[in-house]
C-alpha positions as CSV (number, residue, x, y, z in Angstrom):
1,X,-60.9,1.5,201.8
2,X,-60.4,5.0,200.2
3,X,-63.1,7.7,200.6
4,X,-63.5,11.0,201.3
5,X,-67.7,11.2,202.3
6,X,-68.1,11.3,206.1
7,X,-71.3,10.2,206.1
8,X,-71.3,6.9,204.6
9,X,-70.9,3.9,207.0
10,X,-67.8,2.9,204.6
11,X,-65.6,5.8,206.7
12,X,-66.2,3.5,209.7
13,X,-63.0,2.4,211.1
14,X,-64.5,-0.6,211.8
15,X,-65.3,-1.5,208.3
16,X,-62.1,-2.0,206.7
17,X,-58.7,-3.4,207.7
18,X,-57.2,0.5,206.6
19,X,-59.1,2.9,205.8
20,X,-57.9,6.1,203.7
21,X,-60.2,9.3,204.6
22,X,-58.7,11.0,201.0
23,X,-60.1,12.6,198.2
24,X,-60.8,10.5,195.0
25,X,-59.0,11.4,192.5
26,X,-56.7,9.4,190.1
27,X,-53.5,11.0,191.9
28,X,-54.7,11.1,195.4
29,X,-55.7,7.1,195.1
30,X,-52.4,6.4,193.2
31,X,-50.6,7.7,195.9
32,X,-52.8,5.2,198.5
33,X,-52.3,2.3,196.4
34,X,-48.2,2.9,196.5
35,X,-48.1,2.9,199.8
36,X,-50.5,-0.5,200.0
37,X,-48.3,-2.0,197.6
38,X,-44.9,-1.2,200.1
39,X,-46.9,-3.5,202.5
40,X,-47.2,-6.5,200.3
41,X,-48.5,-7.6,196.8
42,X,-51.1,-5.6,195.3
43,X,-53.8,-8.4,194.2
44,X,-56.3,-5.4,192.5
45,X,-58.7,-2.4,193.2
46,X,-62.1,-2.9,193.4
47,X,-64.1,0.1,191.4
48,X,-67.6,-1.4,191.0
49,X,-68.7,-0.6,194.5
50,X,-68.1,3.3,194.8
51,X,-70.9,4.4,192.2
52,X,-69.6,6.6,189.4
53,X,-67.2,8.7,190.2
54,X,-64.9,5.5,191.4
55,X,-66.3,4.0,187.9
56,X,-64.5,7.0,186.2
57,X,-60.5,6.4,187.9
58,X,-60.7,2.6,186.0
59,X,-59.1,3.7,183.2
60,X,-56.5,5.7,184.7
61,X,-55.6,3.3,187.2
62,X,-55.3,0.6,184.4
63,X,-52.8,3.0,182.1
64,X,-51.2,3.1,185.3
65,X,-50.5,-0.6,185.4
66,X,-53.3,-0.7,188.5
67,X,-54.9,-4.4,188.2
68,X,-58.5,-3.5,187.9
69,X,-60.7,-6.7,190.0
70,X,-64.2,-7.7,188.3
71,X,-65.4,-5.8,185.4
72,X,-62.7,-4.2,182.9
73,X,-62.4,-0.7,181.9
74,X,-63.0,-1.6,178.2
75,X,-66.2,-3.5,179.4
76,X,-67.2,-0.4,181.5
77,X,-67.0,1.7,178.2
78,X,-69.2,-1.0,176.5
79,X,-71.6,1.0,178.5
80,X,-70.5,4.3,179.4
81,X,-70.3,5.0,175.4
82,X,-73.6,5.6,173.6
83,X,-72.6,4.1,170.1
84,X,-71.2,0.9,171.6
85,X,-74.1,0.0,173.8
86,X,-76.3,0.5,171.4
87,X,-74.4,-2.0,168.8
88,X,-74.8,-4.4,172.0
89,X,-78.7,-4.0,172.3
90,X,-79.0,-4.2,168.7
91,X,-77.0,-7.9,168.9
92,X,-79.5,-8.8,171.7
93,X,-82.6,-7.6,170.0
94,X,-83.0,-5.3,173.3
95,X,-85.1,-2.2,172.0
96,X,-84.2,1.5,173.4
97,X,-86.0,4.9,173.4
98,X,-85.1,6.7,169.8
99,X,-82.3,8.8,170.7
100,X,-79.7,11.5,169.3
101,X,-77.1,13.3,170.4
102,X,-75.8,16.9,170.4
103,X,-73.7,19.1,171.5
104,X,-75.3,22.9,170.6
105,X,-79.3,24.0,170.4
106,X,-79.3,23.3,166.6
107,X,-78.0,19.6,167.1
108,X,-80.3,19.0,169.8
109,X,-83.3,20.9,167.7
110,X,-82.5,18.0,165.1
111,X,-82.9,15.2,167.1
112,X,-86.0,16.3,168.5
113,X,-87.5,17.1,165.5
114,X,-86.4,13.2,164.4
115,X,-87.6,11.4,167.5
116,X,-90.2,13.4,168.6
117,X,-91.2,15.0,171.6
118,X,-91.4,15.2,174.6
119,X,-87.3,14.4,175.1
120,X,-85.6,13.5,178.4
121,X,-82.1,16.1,177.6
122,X,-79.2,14.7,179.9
123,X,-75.8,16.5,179.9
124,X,-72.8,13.3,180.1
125,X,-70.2,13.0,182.6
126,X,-72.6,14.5,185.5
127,X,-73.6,12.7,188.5
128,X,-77.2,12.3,190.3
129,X,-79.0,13.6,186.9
130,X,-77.8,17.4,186.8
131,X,-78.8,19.2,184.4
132,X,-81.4,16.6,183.7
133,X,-85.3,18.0,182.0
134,X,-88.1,16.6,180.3
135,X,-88.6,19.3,177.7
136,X,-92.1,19.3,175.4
137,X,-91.4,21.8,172.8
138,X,-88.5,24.0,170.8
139,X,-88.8,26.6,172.6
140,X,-88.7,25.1,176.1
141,X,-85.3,23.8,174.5
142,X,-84.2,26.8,173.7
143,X,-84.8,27.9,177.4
144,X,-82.4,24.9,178.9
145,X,-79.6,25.9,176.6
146,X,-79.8,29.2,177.7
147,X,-80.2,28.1,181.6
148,X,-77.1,25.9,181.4
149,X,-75.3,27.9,179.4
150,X,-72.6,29.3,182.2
151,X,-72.3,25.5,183.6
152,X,-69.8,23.9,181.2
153,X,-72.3,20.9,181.4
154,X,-72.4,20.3,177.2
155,X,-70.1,21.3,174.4
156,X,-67.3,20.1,172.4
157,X,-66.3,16.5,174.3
158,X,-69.3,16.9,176.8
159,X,-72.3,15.6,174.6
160,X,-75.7,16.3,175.2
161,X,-78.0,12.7,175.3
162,X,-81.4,13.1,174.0
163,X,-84.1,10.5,174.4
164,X,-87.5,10.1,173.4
165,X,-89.4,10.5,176.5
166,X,-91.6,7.9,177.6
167,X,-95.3,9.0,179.0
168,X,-97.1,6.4,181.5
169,X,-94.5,4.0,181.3
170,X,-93.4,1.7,184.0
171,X,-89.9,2.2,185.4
172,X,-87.8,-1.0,186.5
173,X,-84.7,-1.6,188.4
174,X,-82.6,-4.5,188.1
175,X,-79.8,-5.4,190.7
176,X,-78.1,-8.4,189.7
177,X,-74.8,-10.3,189.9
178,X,-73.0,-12.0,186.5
179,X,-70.1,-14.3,186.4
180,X,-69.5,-14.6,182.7
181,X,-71.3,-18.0,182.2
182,X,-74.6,-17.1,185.3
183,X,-76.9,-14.5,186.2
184,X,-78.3,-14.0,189.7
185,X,-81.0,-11.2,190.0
186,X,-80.4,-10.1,193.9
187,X,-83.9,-8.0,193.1
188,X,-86.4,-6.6,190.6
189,X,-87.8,-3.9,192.0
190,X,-90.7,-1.6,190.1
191,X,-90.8,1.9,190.3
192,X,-94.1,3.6,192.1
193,X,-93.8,7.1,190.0
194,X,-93.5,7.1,186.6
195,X,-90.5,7.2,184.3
196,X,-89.1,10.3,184.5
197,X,-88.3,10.9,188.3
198,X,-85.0,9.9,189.2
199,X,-84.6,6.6,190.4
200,X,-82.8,8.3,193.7
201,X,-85.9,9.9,194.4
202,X,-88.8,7.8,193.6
203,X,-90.0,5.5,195.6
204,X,-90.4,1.2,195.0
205,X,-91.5,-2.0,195.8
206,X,-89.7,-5.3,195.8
207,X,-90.9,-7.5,194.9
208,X,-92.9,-5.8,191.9
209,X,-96.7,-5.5,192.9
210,X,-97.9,-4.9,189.1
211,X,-95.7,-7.0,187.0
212,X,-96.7,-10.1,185.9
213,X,-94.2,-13.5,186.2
214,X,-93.6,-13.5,182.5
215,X,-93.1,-9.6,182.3
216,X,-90.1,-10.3,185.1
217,X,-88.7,-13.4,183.3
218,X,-88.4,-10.7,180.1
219,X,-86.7,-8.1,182.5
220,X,-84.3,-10.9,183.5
221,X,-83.5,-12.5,180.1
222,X,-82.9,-9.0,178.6
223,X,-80.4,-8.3,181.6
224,X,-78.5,-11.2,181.4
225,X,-77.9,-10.6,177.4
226,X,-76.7,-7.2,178.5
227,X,-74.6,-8.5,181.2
228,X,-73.1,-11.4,178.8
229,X,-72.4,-8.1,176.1
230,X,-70.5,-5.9,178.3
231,X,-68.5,-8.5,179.5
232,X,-69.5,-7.9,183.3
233,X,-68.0,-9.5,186.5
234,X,-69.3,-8.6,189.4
235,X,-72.7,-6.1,189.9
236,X,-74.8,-4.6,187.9
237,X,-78.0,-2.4,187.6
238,X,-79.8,-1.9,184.8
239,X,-82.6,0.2,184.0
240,X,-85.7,-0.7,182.2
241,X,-89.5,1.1,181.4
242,X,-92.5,-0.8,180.2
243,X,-94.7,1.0,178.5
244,X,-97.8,-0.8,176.5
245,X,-96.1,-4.2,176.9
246,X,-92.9,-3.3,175.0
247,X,-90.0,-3.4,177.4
248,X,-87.2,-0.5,176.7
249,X,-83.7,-0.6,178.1
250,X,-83.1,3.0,179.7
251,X,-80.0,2.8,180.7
252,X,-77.1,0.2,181.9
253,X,-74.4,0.3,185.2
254,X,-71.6,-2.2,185.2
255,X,-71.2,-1.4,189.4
256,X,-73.2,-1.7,192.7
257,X,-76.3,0.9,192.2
258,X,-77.7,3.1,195.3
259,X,-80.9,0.1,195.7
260,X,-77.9,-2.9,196.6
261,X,-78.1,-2.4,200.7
262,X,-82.1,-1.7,200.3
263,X,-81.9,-5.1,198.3
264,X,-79.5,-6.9,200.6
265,X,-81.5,-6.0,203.5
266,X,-84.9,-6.3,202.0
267,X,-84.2,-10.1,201.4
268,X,-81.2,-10.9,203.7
269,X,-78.5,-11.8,201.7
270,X,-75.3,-9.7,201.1
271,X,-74.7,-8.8,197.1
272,X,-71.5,-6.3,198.3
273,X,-69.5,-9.3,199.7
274,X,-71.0,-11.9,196.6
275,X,-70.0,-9.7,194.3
276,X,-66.8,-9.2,195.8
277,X,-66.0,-12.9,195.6
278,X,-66.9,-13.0,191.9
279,X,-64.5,-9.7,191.4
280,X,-61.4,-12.8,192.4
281,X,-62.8,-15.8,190.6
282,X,-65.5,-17.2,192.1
283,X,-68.4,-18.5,190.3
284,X,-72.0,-18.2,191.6
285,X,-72.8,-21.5,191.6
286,X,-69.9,-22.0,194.3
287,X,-71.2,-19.2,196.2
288,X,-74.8,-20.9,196.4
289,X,-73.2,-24.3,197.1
290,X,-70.9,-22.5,200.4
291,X,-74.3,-20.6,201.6
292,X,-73.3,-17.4,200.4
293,X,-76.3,-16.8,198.3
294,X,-80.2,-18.7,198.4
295,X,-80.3,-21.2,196.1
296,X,-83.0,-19.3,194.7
297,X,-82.6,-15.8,193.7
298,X,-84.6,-12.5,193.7
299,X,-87.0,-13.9,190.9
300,X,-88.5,-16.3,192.9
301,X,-90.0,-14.6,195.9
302,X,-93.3,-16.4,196.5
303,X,-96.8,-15.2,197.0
304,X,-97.5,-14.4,200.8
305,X,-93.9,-13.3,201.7
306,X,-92.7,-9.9,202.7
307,X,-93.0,-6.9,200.3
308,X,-90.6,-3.8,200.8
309,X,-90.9,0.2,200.1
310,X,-88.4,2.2,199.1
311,X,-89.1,5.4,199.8
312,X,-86.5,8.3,199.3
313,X,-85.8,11.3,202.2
314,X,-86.6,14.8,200.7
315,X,-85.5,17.3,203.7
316,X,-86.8,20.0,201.3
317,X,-87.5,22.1,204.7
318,X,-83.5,22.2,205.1
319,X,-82.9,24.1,201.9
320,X,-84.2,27.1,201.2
321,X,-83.8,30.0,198.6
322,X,-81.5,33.4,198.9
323,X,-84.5,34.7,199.9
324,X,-85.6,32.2,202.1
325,X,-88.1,30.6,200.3
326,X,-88.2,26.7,200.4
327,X,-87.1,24.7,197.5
328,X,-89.9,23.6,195.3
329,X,-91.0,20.3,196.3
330,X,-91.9,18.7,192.8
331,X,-89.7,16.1,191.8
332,X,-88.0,15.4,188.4
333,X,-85.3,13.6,186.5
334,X,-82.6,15.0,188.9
335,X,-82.1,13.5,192.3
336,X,-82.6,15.5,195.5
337,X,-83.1,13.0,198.0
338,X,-80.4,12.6,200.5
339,X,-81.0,9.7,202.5
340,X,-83.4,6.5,202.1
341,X,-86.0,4.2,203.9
342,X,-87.5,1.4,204.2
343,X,-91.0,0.0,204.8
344,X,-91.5,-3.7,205.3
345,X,-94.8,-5.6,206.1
346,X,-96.5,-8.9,204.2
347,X,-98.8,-6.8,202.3
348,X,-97.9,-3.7,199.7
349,X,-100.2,-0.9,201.3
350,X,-99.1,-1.4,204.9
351,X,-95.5,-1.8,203.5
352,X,-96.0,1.8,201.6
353,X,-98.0,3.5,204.7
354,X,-94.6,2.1,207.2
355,X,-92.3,3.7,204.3
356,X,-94.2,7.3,204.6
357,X,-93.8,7.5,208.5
358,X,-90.2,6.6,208.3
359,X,-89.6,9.3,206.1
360,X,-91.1,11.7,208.0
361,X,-94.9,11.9,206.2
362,X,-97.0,9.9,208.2
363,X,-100.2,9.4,206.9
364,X,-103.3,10.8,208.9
365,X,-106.0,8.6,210.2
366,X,-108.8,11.6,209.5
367,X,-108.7,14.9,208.4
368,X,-108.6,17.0,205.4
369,X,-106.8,16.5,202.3
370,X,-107.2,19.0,199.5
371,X,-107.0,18.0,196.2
372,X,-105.6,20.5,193.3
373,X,-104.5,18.8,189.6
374,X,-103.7,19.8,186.0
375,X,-106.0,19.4,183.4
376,X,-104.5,16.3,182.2
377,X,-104.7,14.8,186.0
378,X,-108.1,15.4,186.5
379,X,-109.8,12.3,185.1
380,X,-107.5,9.9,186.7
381,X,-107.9,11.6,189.8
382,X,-111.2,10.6,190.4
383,X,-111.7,7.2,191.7
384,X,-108.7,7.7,194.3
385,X,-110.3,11.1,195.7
386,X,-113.6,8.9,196.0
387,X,-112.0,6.5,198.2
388,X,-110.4,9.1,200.8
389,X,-114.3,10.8,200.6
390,X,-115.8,7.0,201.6
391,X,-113.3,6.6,204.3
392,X,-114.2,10.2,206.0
393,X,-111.9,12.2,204.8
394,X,-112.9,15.7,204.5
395,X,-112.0,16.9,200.4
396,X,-111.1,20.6,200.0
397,X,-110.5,22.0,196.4
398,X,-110.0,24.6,194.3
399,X,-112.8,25.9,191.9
400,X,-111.8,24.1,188.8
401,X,-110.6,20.9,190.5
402,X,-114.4,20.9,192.9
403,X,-116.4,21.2,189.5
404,X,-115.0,18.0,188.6
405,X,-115.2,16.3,191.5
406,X,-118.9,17.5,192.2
407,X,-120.1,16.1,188.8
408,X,-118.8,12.3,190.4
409,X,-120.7,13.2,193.3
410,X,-117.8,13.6,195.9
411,X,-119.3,16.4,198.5
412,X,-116.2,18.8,198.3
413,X,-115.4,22.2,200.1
414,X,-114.1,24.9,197.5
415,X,-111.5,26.9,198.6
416,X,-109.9,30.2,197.0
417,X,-106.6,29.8,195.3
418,X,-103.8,31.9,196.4
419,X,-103.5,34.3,193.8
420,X,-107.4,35.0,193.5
421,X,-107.9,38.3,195.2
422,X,-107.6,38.6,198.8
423,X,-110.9,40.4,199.2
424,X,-112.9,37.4,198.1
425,X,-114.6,35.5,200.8
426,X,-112.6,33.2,203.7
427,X,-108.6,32.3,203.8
428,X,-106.7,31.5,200.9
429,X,-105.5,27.2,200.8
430,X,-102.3,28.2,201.6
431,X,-103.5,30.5,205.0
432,X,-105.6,27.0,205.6
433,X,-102.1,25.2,204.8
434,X,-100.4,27.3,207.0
435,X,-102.8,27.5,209.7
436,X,-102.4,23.7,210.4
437,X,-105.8,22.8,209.0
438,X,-105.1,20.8,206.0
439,X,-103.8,17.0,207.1
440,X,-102.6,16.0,202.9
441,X,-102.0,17.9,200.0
442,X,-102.3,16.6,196.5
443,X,-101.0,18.6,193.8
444,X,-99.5,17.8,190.3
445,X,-97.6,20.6,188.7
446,X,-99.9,22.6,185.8
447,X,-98.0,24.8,183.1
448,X,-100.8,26.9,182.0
449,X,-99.5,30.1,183.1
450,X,-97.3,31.6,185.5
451,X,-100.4,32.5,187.9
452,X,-101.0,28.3,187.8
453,X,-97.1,28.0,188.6
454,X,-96.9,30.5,191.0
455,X,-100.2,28.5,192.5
456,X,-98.7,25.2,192.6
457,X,-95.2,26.5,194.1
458,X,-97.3,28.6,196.9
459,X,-99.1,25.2,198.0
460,X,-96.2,23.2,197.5
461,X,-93.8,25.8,200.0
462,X,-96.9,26.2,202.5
463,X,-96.8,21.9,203.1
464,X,-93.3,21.5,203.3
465,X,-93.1,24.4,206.2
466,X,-96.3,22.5,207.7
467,X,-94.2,19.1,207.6
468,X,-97.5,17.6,206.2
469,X,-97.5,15.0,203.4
470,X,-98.0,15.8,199.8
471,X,-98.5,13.7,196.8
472,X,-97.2,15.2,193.8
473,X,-98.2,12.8,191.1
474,X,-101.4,10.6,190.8
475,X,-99.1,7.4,190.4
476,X,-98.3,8.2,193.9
477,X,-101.5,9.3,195.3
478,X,-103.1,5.6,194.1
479,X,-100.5,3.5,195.3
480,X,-101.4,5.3,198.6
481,X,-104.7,4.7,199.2
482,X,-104.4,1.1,200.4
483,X,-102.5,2.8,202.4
484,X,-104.7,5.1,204.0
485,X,-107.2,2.1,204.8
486,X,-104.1,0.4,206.7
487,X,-103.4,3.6,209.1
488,X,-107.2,3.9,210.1
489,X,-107.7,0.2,210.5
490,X,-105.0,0.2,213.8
491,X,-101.3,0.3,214.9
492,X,-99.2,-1.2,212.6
493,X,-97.6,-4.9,213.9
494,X,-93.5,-5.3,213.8
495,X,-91.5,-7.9,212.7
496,X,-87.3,-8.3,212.8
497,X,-85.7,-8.5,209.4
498,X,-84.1,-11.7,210.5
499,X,-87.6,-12.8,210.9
500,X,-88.5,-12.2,207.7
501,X,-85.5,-13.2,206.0
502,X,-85.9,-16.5,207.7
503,X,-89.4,-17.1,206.1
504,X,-88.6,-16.4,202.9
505,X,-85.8,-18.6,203.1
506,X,-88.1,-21.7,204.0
507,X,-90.4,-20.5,201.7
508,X,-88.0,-20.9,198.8
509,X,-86.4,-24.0,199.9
């Protein structure tokens, strides 16, 4: 084992026979690899299972007459490279956002102007989605070139993707396992935000709670074409949205993604050491037949059995400004997170309401929860604000946000916004924030002006110094309030993984 990140439980030194604490770059992990081969023959290097940036020494390793184990480095460029995946979606009849690509303001002005906007801009060659924006209009495309201008992150050999971005579409994740000749899906798991957060920091539920059985047996056929076209051995993760009914391929990974040990453990079987075995030749249907996998795979995970949260850690307390301001809160299409849990249970709201508490924003049994949205927010925001009011939560708002709500007949407090003037009458909702007398905070990000923006960062700062939940898209906020009804209704009851990997098991059988 060669790494250089203390914090992964791979720099155990009970993990691994050896274990090289280096750093990984094509010379440091030559040098490793001639000093292995002084201790006997060198069968291969496994790449597939040290996310991208071990992805990116296959092709050195191989010019250096390294044997590469599992999927090749031509096949890994099948995907890597823009032009060539899309040749191989276009064989399989696998549709794709309308994209362009660019490598100044005018290139990416054109492709806009082609495909339309909004457009999800995402520098190449980064890792965990720098650089990474949802942008609505020319100018705010202007802005971004001139943001990332000084970081080297697009120009000549370092192209700039840019996708049509996908409003109130459902994202997907795909963890699956490909011999050449089978697919086995270890997991389909569906997003609870919509697209456009980074899969490292949203939050989702396997099985899907949404999807229907025949969307799921699309979602698998399209992944095995994709598999079958790169010419993958070993793991992959692919990256769907559904949006209207029309399934769109995002994005593909020939290697283990970040949601393979929330997978392996959600379902209790172990893809790393599967995939392993089909990195040296062996074929999934011997792996099922020597009890290495269920007969069955993550497809066929029956009514009744266990459902499990992902939900990503956001320690936005932790990091704060040069002026000591906390980090903004809202998230986007680059990751933040740095950690994850999970919340298990047989039903999805008591699975969700176990993944908050674990991640440190437990949801209250009573209370107040204010309740501040953009424009485009506010109808969907009804019904779920109506719930919290029926189950005695107390509903605080600002005056735009209350005028709504008091036309649906939801008895609301108005409170004065932050910037109003501090001579108006009581505390401001971020003096009530701060004070400890706010329980949950909903807020969706508005761009109508830079007092609205100023507003929404205020609130957003105020909760995260509070440590109090906040739910910063309505996505979120419903898939929650199950939840809610499941923390006032008692204690939650606890059940061993092995437990429920033991039911599922006979349930599949």
């Amino acid at each position: 084992m060669i790494n250089c990140n203390p914090e992964t439980v791979s720099t155990d030194y009970d993990t691994s026979d050896r274990l090289y604490f280096e750093p990984l770059t094509l010379e440091d992990v030559l040098e490793v690899i001639h000093a292995e081969s002084k201790s006997g023959e060198l069968v291969g290097v496994v790449v597939q299972l040290g996310g991208q940036t071990a992805l990116g020494l296959a092709k050195g390793l191989q010019e250096a007459g390294v044997p590469i184990l599992g999927t090749t480095p031509d096949a890994i460029d099948l995907a890597e490279e823009r032009g060539l995946f899309s040749k191989i979606l276009d064989d399989a009849q696998l549709m794709s956002p309308a994209n362009g690509i660019a490598l100044d303001l005018n290139g990416a002005l054109e492709v806009a102007d082609r495909i339309g906007y909004p457009v999800l801009v995402r520098p190449s060659f980064v890792l965990g989605g720098r650089g990474m924006e949802i942008v609505y209009d020319k100018a705010s495309l202007a802005d971004y070139f001139d943001r990332i201008a000084d970081q080297a992150i697009v120009g000549p050999g370092f192209p700039l993707l840019v996708d049509r971005f996908l409003d109130d579409a459902i994202e997907i994740d795909i963890d699956a396992l490909y011999d050449g000749n089978r697919l086995y899906v270890g997991g389909v798991m569906e997003h609870i935000e919509e697209a456009g957060i980074h899969s490292g920091d949203s939050s989702c539920t396997l099985p899907p709670v949404t999807m229907s059985a025949g969307q799921i047996d699309r979602v698998r056929a399209a992944t095995e074409k994709i598999a079958a076209g790169i010419g993958v051995r070993g793991l992959i993760n692919v990256q769907f949205a559904l949006a209207h009914d029309v399934l769109y391929v995002l994005e593909a990974n020939p290697r283990a993604s970040r949601t393979v040990p929330f997978v392996s453990k959600a379902l209790g079987i172990t893809l790393a050491k599967a995939a392993s075995l089909v990195m040296v030749g062996r074929s999934i249907d011997d792996l099922i037949a020597q009890g290495h996998l269920p007969s069955k795979d993550g497809t066929h995970i029956p009514a009744g059995q266990a459902i499990s949260v992902k939900e990503a850690v956001l320690p936005f307390k932790r990091f704060a400004t040069k002026d000591g301001r906390f980090v903004d809160s809202l998230l986007g299409p680059e990751m933040r997170s740095t950690g994850e849990v999970m919340g298990i249970d047989v039903d999805f709201p008591t699975a969700f309401a176990k993944s908050q508490a674990a991640a440190g924003s437990a949801l209250p049994t009573s209370g107040s929860i204010f309740i501040s949205v953009a424009d485009r927010d506010k109808p969907q925001v009804i019904l779920p604000v109506r719930r919290l009011h029926q189950l005695g939560y107390k509903i605080l708002a600002t005056s735009g946000t209350a005028e709504i709500l008091g036309r649906h007949g939801i008895e609301t407090t108005v409170v004065r916004k932050h910037s109003d003037d501090s001579s108006s009458n009581g505390p401001s909702i971020v003096d009530l924030i701060s004070a400890g007398k706010v329980d949950v905070v909903v807020n969706t990000p508005s761009g109508s002006g830079l007092a609205a923006r100023k507003d929404g960062y205020e609130i957003r700062a105020a909760t995260t110094a509070a440590d109090k939940a906040i739910f910063t898209t309505i996505a979120q906020l419903s898939a929650a309030i199950g939840s809610f009804e499941s923390v006032i209704a008692g204690p939650f009851k606890v059940k061993s993984l092995q437990d429920h990997a033991r039911e599922r098991a006979a349930a599949i059988a």
